[in-house]
C-alpha positions, 0 to 999 in steps of 0.5 A: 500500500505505501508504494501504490501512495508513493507511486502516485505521489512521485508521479503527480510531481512528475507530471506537475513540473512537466506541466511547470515547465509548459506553463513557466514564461520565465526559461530560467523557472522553467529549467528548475520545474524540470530539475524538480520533475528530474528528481520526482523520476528519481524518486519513481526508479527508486520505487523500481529498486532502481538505485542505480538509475535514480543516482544517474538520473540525479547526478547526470540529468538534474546536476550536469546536464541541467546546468549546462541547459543554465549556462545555454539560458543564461548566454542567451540573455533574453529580454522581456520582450523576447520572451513574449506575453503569458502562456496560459489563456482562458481558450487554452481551457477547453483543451485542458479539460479535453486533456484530464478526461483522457486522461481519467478515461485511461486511467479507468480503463487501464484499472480494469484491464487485468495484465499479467504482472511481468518481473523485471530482469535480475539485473535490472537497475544494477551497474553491471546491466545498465553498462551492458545495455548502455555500452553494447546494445544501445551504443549508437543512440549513446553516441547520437544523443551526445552529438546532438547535445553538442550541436544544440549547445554550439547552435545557442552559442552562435546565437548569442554571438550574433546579439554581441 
């Protein structure tokens, strides 16, 4: 019963800075909702007797990879000005109420599905099998999702260059 409770708990945290950082104006409030949502993820690996991922998922995303997206934000130096008006407008409502019966209408009809329960590997979650699916099964992905990481940093630079 307590992991149902904080399962649902770590996952509306998720969910609430996600939303957070649709809604946020401000780049630099919404880099820290996506910290906050980052650490309520890690909160559900743990849930996962996943210790290894919701470490990496602090230490690599919510520490290093976070500030990097800071340092990008902040050499961008944006005004008010560019970052235009409000986000949230009351035509946005209708959407949004769209949005939450879909959601309420999954959620009843995935509480009646009865799926067999499935059992992760030994070792998922451990040093040896995220190195081994990291390094031998996923290398490509590893290696294009650094690339582009690379090329979006690069690209926010010359950006900012241009203003200078």
């Amino acid at each position: 019963m307590t992991e149902a409770v904080l399962f649902w708990i770590f996952s509306g945290l998720t969910l609430a800075g996600g939303a957070a950082v649709v809604r946020a104006r401000n780049p630099i409030n919404a880099a820290m909702s996506l910290v906050g949502s980052f650490f309520a993820l890690a909160g559900l690996y743990l849930l996962l007797s996943a210790q290894l991922l919701a470490a990496l998922q602090i230490l690599v995303y919510a520490g290093a990879i976070m500030v990097l997206f800071l340092f990008v934000i902040m050499l961008l130096n944006l005004t008010p000005a560019e970052l235009g008006q409000e986000r949230f407008k009351l035509s946005h409502l209708p959407g949004l109420a769209a949005a939450l019966t879909a959601t309420a209408l999954l959620v009843l009809l995935t509480a009646r599905l009865h799926l067999p329960s499935s059992d992760a590997p030994i070792e998922f979650g451990t040093v040896a099998g995220v190195g081994r699916s990291l390094f031998v099964d996923y290398t490509l992905p590893f290696e294009a999702v650094s690339l582009l990481l690379l090329a979006a940093i690069l690209g926010a630079v010359v950006v900012a260059k241009r203003k200078l």
